[in-house]
C-alpha angles and dihedrals in degrees: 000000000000123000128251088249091046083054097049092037087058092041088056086053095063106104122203135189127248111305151229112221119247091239095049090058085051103049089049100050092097085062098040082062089054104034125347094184098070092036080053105048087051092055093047087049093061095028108031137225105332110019127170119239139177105267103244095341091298129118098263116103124228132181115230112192142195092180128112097204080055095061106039083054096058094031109034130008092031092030097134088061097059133065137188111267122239085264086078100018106044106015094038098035088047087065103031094026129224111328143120095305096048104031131091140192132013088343089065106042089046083061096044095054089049089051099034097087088053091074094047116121095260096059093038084051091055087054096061097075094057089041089064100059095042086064105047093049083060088049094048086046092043093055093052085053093051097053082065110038118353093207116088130161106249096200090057092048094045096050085053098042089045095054081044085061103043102042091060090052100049098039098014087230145101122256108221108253102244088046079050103052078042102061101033083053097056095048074061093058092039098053087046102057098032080053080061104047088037086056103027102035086158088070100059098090090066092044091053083049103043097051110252103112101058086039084063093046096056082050086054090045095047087045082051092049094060088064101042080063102061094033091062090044083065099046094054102047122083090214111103122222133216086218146117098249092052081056093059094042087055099040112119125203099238093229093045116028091217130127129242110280111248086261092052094042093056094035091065093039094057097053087043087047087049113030086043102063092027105066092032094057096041087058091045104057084044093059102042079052081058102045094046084061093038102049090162091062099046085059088052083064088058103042086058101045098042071054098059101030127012092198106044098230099120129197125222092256083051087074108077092046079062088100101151102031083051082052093054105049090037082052084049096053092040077058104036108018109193092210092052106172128016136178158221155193129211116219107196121025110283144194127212131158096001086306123128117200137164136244119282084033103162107225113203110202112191122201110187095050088055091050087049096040105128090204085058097037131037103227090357094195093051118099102245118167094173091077090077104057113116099255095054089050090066083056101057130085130261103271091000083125123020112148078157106049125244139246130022075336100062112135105275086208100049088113095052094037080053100048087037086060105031077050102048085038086048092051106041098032077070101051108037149035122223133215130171105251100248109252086026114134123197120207125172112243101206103199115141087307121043097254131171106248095218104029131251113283109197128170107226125203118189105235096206 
């Protein structure tokens, strides 16, 4: 065993980085509730770009970084030493259950090897079809809107046309609209209260107490209902589906031979149900916000795609002639990244970047600071869609830029989430002009997904 000085003598080797005081992380918890970013960039301005805090005020020490060699290191290149933290795994398993998002280990790559096939080109290929007519439903249903009150908020209309779109491709169905409004109302509700207990993890004993936790676990158990149902209409038709449900339902463990269990099979349907829209939708809003304020390059949209296709109407091997319109939804994620922050945490003790650090050492990625890093980006705020030709990729660092992840971790669903929005851009770039509805202010929301708090108010003009 090893003796009280040995112990000691390993403890002083540990080596931080720069840190936040105790007593600044507690004085700010009060703004971390309302709004981390700003409470983050203040903290890399005096530290740098990887700084250590106190997790949540509390004594235990955690690494935020900036850094891309950071976060190749614990992503990538180191991965098998890091772990999602109970954040992810626990608080957010104990709402959405155990799937590809919460789960570790030989669980999770088991899963990911099984759903994996159902985002290969050929599949993706099948869903454009119905991704299409989701669309220009929205579009028909849009233009009756417009002929009564041209502002709309764009966040509210691409969450619901984003659980439109992947409804349908994942059940191939439509939710009914008020099941709809229902459901995406109660995520909300969902996000709002698990960003409490994540920030302010003090206060869950009386949430426990008081009643609200069970109150939103009855919330979580009502939005699950709405898919057991559909998943047990399924089961018990005949009729066979091109859709990514049928997929899971198919899919065989390869040592087994065996399908998913019902609970797994719910399990991964709701995190691809909800990751899926939520994200999407999120990028989307952001980069109509974008384009109302860029008009050239929403021309620049048109001009491709009338290119590549006079009559709109693009095929799944039109996508990736899409260049521009690619450059402007991967600039709007650089600027406003829907997955914001992420974690992990290291499982065995770990060096990077001259820094020494123990076991159960909490790493805070952040996302959005990377995206906004001026060491990384030239005028970091400014809309720039010219940072993502090809030319200027080769350029770029390692995890310099990841909306996606990186590593074995890296989103299973990044190629649907890109033809969903080149399609919706590439649509409704042809139909329609975009301005910002004067008085209207604009502030980012960050819950579990980058949202704006008070929607998106844009004034919309039919161009035919």
């Amino acid at each position: 065993m090893l003796s009280a000085i040995s112990i000691l003598v390993l403890k002083m080797a540990y080596n931080y980085p720069p840190a936040v005081s105790r007593w600044k992380s507690l004085q700010n918890l009060p703004r971390m509730m309302a709004n981390p970013i700003p409470v983050f960039n203040e903290y890399i301005a005096e530290c740098g770009d990887v700084y250590t805090f106190n997790f949540r005020g509390s004594s235990t020490k955690g690494i935020f970084s900036i850094n891309p060699i950071f976060h190749q290191h614990v992503l990538q290149k180191n991965n098998r030493n890091y772990r999602k933290s109970e954040v992810q795994s626990r608080w957010l398993g104990h709402y959405l259950g155990k799937n590809l998002l919460t789960t570790e280990g030989s669980y999770w790559l088991r899963q990911r090897r099984l759903i994996q096939p159902g985002f290969h080109r050929q599949r993706l290929a099948g869903i454009l079809n119905i991704m299409h007519s989701v669309i220009d439903q929205y579009l028909i249903s849009l233009d009756l809107r417009l002929k009564n009150d041209s502002e709309i908020d764009i966040a509210e209309d691409m969450m619901e046309l984003a659980f439109l779109l992947v409804a349908r491709s994942l059940f191939n169905t439509s939710v009914g609209p008020g099941q709809l409004k229902d459901l995406a109302l109660k995520i909300t509700l969902l996000q709002e209260f698990l960003v409490k207990q994540i920030r302010l993890p003090f206060l869950n004993p009386w949430f426990k107490f008081s009643g609200l936790q069970r109150k939103h676990e009855r919330i979580s158990y009502e939005a699950e209902q709405i898919i057991r149902e559909v998943i047990e209409a399924r089961q018990k038709s005949d009729a066979e589906q091109d859709d990514l449900l049928q997929m899971l339902i198919d899919a065989r463990y390869e040592d087994t031979g065996k399908t998913m269990s019902y609970r797994q099979l719910l399990d991964e349907t709701k995190i691809l149900f909800v990751a899926g829209h939520e994200t999407t939708a999120n990028a989307l809003a952001w980069t109509w916000y974008l384009l109302a304020q860029h008009p050239a390059a929403l021309q620049k949209i048109r001009e491709e795609v009338t290119q590549i296709n006079s009559d709109g109407v693009l095929q799944f091997e039109d996508l990736r002639k899409l260049e521009y319109t690619t450059q402007v939804i991967e600039e709007s994620m650089r600027i406003y990244p829907p997955a914001w922050i992420t974690d992990r945490l290291s499982m065995d003790e770990d060096e990077c970047m001259g820094y020494h650090y123990p076991k159960n050492t909490m790493i805070g990625i952040y996302i959005y600071g990377t995206h906004h890093n001026p060491k990384l980006w030239e005028e970091p705020t400014a809309f720039k869609p010219e940072r993502f030709t090809k030319e200027e990729k080769k350029k770029r660092i390692p995890y310099s830029y990841f909306p996606f992840g990186g590593g074995p971790r890296l989103c299973i669903g990044n190629n649907f989430a890109m033809m969903e929005m080149q399609l919706v851009l590439a649509k409704m770039a042809m139909a329609y002009d975009f301005e910002l509805a004067p008085g209207h202010k604009v502030k980012q929301l960050p819950l579990v997904t980058l949202r704006p708090q008070n929607g998106i108010r844009l004034r919309i003009r039919s161009i035919h």
